[in-house]
C-alpha positions as CSV (number, residue, x, y, z in Angstrom):
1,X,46.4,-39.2,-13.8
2,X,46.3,-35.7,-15.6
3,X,43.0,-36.0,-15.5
4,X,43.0,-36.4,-11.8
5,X,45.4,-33.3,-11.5
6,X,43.3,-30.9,-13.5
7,X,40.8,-31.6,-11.2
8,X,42.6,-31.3,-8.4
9,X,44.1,-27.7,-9.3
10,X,40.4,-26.7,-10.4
11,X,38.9,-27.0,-7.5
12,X,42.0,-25.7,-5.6
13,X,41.4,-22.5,-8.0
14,X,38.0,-22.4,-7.2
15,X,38.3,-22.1,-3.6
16,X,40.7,-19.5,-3.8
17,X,38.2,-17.4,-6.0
18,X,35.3,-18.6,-3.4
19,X,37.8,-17.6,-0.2
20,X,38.7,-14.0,-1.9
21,X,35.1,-13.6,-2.8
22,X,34.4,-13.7,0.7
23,X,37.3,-12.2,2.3
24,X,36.2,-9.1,-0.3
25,X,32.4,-9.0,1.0
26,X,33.6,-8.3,4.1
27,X,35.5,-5.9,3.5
28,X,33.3,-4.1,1.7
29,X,30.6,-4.7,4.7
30,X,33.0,-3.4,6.6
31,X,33.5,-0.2,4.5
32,X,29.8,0.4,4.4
33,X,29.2,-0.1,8.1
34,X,32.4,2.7,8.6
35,X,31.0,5.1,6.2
36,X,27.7,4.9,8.3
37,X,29.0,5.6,11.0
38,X,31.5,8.5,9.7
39,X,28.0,9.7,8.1
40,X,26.2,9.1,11.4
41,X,28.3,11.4,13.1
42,X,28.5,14.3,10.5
43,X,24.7,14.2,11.2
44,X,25.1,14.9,14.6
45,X,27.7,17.5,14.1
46,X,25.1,19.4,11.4
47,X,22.3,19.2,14.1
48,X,24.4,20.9,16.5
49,X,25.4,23.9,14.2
50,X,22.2,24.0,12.9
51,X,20.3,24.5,16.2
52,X,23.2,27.3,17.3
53,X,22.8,29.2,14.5
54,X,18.6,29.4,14.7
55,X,19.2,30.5,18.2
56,X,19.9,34.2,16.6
57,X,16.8,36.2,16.2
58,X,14.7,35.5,13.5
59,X,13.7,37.8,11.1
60,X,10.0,39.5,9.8
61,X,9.4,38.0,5.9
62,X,7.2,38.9,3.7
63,X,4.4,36.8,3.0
64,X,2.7,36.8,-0.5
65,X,-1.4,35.5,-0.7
66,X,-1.6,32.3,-2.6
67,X,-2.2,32.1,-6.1
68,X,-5.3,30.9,-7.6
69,X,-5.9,28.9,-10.6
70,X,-7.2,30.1,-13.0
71,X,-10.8,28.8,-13.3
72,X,-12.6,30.8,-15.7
73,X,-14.1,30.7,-18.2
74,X,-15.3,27.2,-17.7
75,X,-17.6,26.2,-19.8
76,X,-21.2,25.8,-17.9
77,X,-21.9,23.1,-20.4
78,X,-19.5,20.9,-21.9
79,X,-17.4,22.3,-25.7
80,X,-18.7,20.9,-29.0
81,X,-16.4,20.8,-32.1
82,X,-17.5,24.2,-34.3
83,X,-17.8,21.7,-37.6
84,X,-17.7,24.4,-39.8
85,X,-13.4,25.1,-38.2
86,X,-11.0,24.7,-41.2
87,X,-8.0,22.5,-40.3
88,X,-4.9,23.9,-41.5
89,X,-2.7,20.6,-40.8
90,X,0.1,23.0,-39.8
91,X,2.1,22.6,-36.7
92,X,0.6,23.7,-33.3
93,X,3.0,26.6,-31.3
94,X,3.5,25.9,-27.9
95,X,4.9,28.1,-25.2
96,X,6.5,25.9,-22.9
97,X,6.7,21.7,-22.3
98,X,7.0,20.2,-18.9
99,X,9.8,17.9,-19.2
100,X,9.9,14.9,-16.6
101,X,12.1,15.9,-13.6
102,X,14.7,12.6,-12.6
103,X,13.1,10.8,-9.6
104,X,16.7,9.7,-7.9
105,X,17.3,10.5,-4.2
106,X,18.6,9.5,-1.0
107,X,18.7,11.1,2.4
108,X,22.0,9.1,2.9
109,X,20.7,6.5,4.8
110,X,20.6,2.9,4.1
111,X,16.8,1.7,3.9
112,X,18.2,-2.1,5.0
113,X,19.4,-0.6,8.6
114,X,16.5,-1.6,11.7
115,X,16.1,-0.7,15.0
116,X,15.8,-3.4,17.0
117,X,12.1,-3.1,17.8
118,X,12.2,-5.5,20.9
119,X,15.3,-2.9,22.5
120,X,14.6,-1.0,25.9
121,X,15.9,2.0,23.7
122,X,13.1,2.2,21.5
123,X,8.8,2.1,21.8
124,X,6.2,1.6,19.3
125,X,4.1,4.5,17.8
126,X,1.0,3.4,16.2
127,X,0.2,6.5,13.4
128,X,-2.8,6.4,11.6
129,X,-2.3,7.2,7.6
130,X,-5.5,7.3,5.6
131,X,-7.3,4.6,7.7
132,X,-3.7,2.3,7.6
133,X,-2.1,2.0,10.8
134,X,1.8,1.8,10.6
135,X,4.1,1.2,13.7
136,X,6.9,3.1,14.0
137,X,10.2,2.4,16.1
138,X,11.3,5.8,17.8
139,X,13.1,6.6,20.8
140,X,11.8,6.1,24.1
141,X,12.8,9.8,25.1
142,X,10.8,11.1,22.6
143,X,7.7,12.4,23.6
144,X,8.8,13.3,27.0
145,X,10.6,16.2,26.6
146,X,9.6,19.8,25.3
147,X,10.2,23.2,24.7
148,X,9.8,25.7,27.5
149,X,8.2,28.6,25.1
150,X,8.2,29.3,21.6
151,X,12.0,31.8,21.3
152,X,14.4,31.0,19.6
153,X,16.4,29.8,22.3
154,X,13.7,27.5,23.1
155,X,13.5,26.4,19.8
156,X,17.2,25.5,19.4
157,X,17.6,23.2,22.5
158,X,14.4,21.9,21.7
159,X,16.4,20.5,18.6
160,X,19.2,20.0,20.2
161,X,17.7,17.3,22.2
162,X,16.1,16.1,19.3
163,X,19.6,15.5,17.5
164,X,21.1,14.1,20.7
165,X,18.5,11.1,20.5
166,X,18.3,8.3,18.0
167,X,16.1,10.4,15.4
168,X,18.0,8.0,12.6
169,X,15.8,4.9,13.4
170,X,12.7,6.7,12.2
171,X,14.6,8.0,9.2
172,X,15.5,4.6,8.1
173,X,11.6,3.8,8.7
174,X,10.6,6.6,6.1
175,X,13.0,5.3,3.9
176,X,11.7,2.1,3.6
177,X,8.6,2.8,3.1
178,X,9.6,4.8,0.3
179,X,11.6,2.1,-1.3
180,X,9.4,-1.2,-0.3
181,X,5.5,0.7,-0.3
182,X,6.5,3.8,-2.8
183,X,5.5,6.4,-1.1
184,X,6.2,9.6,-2.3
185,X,7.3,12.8,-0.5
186,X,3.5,13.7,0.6
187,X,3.1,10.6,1.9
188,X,6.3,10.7,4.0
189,X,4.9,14.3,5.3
190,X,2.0,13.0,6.3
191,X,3.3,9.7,8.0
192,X,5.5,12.6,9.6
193,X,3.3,15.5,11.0
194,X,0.7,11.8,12.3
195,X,4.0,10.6,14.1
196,X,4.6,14.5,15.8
197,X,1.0,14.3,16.6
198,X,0.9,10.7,17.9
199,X,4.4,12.4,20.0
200,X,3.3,15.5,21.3
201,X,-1.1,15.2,21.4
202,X,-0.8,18.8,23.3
203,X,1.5,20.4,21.5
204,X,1.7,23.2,24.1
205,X,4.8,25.0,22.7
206,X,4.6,23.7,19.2
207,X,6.2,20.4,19.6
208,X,4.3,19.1,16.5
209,X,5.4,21.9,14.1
210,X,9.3,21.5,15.6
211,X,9.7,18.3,15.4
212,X,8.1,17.8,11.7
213,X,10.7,20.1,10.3
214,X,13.7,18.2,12.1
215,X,12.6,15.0,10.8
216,X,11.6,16.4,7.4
217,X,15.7,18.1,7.1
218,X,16.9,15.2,8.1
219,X,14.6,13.1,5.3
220,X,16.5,15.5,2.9
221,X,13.7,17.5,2.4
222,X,13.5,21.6,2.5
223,X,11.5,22.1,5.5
224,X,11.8,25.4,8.0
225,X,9.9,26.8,10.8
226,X,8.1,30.2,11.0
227,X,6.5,31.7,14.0
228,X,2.8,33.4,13.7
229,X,1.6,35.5,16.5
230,X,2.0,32.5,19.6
231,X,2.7,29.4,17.1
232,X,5.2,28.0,15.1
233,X,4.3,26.8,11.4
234,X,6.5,24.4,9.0
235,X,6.9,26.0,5.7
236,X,8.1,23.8,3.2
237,X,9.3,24.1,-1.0
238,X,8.2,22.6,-3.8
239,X,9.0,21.8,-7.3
240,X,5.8,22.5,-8.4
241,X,3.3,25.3,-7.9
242,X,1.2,25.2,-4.8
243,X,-2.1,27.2,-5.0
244,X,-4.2,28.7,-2.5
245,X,-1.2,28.7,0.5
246,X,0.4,31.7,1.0
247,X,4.3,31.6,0.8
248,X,7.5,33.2,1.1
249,X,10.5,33.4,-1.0
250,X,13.7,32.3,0.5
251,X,16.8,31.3,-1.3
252,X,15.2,31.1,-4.8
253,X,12.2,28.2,-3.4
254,X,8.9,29.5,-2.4
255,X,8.0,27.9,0.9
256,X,4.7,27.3,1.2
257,X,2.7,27.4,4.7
258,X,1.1,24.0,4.2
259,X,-0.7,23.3,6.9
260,X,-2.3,27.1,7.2
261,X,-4.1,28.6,4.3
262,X,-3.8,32.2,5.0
263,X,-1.0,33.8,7.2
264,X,-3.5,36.7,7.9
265,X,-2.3,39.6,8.9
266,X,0.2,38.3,11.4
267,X,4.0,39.0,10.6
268,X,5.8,36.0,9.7
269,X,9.0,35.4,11.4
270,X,12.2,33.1,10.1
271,X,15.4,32.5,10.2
272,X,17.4,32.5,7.3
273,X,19.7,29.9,7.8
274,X,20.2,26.9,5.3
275,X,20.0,23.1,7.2
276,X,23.8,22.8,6.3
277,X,23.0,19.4,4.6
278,X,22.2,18.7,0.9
279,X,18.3,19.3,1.0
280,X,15.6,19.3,-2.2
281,X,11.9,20.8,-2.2
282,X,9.1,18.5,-2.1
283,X,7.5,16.8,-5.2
284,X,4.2,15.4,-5.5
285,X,4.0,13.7,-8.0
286,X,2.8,9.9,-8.3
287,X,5.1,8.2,-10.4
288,X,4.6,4.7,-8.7
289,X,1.1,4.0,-7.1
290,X,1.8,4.0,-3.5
291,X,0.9,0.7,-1.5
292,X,-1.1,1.6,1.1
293,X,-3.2,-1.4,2.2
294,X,-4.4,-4.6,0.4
295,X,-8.2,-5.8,0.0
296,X,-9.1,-2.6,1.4
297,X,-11.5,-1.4,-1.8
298,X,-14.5,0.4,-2.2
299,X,-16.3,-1.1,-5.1
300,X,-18.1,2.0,-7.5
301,X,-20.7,1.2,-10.0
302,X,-20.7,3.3,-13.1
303,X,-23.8,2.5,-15.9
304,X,-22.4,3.1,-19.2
305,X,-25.1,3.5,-21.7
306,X,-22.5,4.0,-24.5
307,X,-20.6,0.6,-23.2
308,X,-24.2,-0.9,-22.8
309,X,-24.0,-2.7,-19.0
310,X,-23.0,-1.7,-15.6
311,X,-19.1,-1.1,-15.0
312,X,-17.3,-1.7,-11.3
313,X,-14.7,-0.2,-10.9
314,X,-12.6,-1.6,-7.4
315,X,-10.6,1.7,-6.0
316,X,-8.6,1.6,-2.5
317,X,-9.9,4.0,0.2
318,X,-7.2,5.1,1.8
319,X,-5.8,6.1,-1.4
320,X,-8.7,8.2,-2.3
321,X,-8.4,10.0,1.3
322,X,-4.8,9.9,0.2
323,X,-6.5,12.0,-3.5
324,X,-8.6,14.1,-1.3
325,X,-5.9,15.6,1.1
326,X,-3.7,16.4,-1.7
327,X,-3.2,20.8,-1.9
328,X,-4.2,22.3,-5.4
329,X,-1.8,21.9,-7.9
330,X,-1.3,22.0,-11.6
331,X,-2.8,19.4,-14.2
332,X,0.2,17.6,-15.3
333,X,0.3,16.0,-11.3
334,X,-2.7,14.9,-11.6
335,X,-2.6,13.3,-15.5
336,X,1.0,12.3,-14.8
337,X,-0.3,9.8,-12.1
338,X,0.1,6.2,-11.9
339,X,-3.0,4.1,-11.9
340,X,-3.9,2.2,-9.2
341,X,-3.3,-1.6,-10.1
342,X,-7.2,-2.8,-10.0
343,X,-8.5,0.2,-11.8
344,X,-6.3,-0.4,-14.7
345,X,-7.2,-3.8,-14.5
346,X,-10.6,-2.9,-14.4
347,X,-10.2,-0.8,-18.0
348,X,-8.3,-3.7,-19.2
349,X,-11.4,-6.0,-18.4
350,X,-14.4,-4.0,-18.9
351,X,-13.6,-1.1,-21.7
352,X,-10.9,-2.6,-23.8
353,X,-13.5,-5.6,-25.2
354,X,-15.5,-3.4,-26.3
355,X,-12.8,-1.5,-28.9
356,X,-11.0,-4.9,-30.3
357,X,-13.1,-4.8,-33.7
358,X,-12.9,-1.1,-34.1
359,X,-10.2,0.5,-35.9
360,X,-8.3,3.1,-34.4
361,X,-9.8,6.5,-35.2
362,X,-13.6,4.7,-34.2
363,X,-11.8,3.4,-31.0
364,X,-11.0,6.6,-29.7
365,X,-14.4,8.4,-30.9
366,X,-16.0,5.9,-28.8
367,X,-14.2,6.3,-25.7
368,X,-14.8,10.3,-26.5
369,X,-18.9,9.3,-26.6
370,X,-18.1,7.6,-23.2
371,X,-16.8,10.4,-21.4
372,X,-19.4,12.7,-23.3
373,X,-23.0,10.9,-22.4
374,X,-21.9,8.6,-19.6
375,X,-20.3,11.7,-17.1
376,X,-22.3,14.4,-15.8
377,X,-20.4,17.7,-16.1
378,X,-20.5,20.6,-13.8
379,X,-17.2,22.5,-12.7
380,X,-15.2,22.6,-10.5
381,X,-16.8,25.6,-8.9
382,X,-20.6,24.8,-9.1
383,X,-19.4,21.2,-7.3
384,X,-17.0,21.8,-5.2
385,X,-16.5,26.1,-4.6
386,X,-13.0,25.8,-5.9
387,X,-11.1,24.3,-8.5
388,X,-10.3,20.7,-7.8
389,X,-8.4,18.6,-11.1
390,X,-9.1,14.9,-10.2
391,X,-6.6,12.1,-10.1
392,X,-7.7,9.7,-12.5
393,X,-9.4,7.1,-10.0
394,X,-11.1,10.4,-8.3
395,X,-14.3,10.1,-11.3
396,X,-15.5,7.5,-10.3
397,X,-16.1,9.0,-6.6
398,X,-17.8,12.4,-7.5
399,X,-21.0,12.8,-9.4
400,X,-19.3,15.0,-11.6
401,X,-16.7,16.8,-13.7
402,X,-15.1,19.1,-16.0
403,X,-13.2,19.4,-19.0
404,X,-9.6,19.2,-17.8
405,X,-10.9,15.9,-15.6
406,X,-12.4,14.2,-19.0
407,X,-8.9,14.7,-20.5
408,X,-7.0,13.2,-17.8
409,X,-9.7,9.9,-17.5
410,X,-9.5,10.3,-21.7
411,X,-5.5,10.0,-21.4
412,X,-5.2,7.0,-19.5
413,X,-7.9,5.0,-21.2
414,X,-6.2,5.9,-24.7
415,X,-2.7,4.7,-23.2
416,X,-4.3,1.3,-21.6
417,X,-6.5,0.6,-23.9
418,X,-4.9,1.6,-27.3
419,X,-1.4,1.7,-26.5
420,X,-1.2,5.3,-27.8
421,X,0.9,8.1,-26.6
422,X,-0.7,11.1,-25.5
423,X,-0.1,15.0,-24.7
424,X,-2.0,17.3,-22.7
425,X,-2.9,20.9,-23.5
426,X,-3.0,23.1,-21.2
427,X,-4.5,26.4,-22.1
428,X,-5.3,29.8,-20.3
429,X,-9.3,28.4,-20.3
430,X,-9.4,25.0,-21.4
431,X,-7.7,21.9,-21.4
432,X,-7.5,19.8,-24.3
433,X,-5.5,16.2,-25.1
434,X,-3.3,15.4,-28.3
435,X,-3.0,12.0,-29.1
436,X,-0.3,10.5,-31.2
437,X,-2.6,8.0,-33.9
438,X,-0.5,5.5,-36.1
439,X,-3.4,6.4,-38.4
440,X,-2.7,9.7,-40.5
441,X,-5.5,11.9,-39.9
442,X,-7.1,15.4,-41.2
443,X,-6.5,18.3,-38.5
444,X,-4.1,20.6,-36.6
445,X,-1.0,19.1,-35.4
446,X,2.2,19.5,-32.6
447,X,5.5,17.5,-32.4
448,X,7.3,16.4,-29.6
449,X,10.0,13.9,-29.0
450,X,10.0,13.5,-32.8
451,X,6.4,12.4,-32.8
């Protein structure tokens, strides 16, 4: 009989946990769905201000030409170790280290949220990213309004209407695709600027250039208009250096003009209003290899005379259109880069065999050899006309490459193959790589992180 009562007031117990569990969830549900809302509606109310206060005249800025990398003196043949160099096995000096930057963000919208694609209120926009086609849920009105001329009156109501339409369904898109396909913040531009086009294909009054900097404030991202002789440009900021663009400094950020190389001689007009909404410059780096489309691979044979056989390397297209669109920007984006998942494979498969019965010092000296006899170099300049670092995946596609290229291919393999941590060096005229052996060996040194 006790037996029977301890059962009894068990399960009793039980239900009353299961019951409050519940009656908890939706409360909280219910929390979440109010804050949207409250959130929702702040929105609005920024858009509103927002677009009042660009309706004031802009003012001239001052553009500066875009910087250059520095790309001499590359060497017209590749370096060779001066044997005769006496180590000193002291400590390298180092001006400055690039410390990792946190990858947390959130425009404030919840990625779960979905428009309800099969609504009167909404229509489908196919935009075309890299050869992958993505449909996007957006507003039927959009698309069938525009600006009346490029003022700043015009300007304002034409984001006015914007904010007055269901701009968050797209938003919640973007951030999905940045949660469930990793894209990064140039891939959100792009999908972005294809979407304005795919909008407005005439783009009379600058419909395009508008409505890619709305979207791009209301990503979270800092994103502002300028106007150039009878066109409007989006300028945008960015953690790290952009070369060739010309840009502006506003509020600390440089904003480049990304879509237009030179600002020529044309006076560049602004407003200097901040979006009154938490916004952060762009970064491009990869830290996660974007998904951009399955079984779609270009297979690239590399002959390996050190390695002894033919080497295929399988490496996505749209990702290397993806490589190829990128602006110029400093090494560390570039060797920072996650690998693409069947290239790494590929190392795993085809290079790492042929190191297992070499120690570790011969290991890397081969791999060295490989990048040495197997690579044709040229720079940057004699290949391309300007300096182009490649993304890891990007040497199997060109004929050739350089010294800082080598290092970042040299890098990866060392880290896949070896499981060894590696630095680069980036010097006024060369780059060079440090690697951190378990074996204690004869030569010049730096520490970092204790290593």
């Amino acid at each position: 009989m006790k037996r029977l009562f301890l059962i009894f007031i068990l399960i009793v117990v039980s239900s009353f946990n299961a019951l409050a569990q519940d009656d908890y969830r939706k409360k909280f549900d219910s929390f979440t769905e109010a804050a949207q809302v409250r959130h929702s509606a702040f929105r609005d109310t920024v858009n509103i201000i927002f677009a009042k206060s660009i309706s004031a005249e802009w003012e001239s800025v001052n553009t500066n030409d875009g910087l250059l990398r520095s790309n001499t003196p590359d060497y017209a043949v590749p370096p060779v170790a001066d044997a005769t160099y006496s180590y000193s096995n002291k400590p390298i000096q180092v001006s400055d280290i690039i410390s990792p930057i946190p990858l947390t963000w959130s425009s404030g919208f919840s990625s779960e949220q979905r428009a309800d694609t099969n609504s009167k209120l909404y229509k489908q926009c196919d935009v075309n990213l890299y050869g992958v086609a993505y449909s996007i849920s957006v507003p039927v009105q959009f698309g069938h309004f525009h600006p009346d001329g490029l003022s700043e009156n015009s300007v304002s109501a034409f984001w006015s209407k914007l904010g007055s339409c269901d701009y968050k369904v797209i938003v919640t898109q973007c951030e999905r695709l940045r949660t469930i396909n990793k894209f990064n913040d140039w891939l959100v531009y792009q999908l972005i600027i294809g979407l304005a086009e795919t909008l407005f294909p005439n783009n009379i009054h600058s419909e395009q250039e508008i409505f890619s900097a709305f979207m791009l404030n209301q990503l979270g991202l800092m994103a502002r208009l300028g106007r150039l002789d009878n066109r409007l440009t989006c300028l945008i900021a960015s953690l790290q250096t952009i070369y060739c663009r010309d840009y502006v400094v506003l509020d600390t950020y440089p904003f480049y003009l990304i879509s237009d190389t030179q600002a020529t001689n044309s006076s560049l007009y602004t407003y200097r209003t901040e979006f009154p909404q938490r916004l952060r410059p762009f970064d491009f780096r990869l830290p996660q290899m974007p998904i951009l489309e399955e079984h779609n691979d270009n297979i690239y044979t590399h002959h390996s005379s050190v390695m002894g056989k033919d080497m295929y390397f399988y490496i996505s297209t749209p990702l290397l259109r993806m490589y190829n669109s990128y602006p110029q920007l400093d090494v560390n984006v570039y060797a920072s880069a996650s690998l693409e998942f069947n290239f790494r494979q590929t190392i795993i498969n085809q290079i790492k065999p042929a190191l297992e019965n070499m120690t570790e010092i011969d290991a890397i000296n081969h791999l060295l050899k490989y990048l040495h006899i197997d690579f044709k170099y040229r720079t940057d300049i004699e290949q391309f006309g300007y300096e182009k670092p490649f993304f890891c995946e990007e040497n199997y596609k060109y004929s050739y490459n350089d010294c800082e290229d080598r290092v970042i291919l040299l890098a990866q393999m060392i880290k896949v193959t070896l499981g060894l941590d590696t630095l680069i060096l980036d010097f006024d005229n060369h780059v060079a790589l440090g690697v951190c052996t378990k074996t204690k060996i004869r030569g010049d040194y730096l520490t970092y992180n204790g290593k």
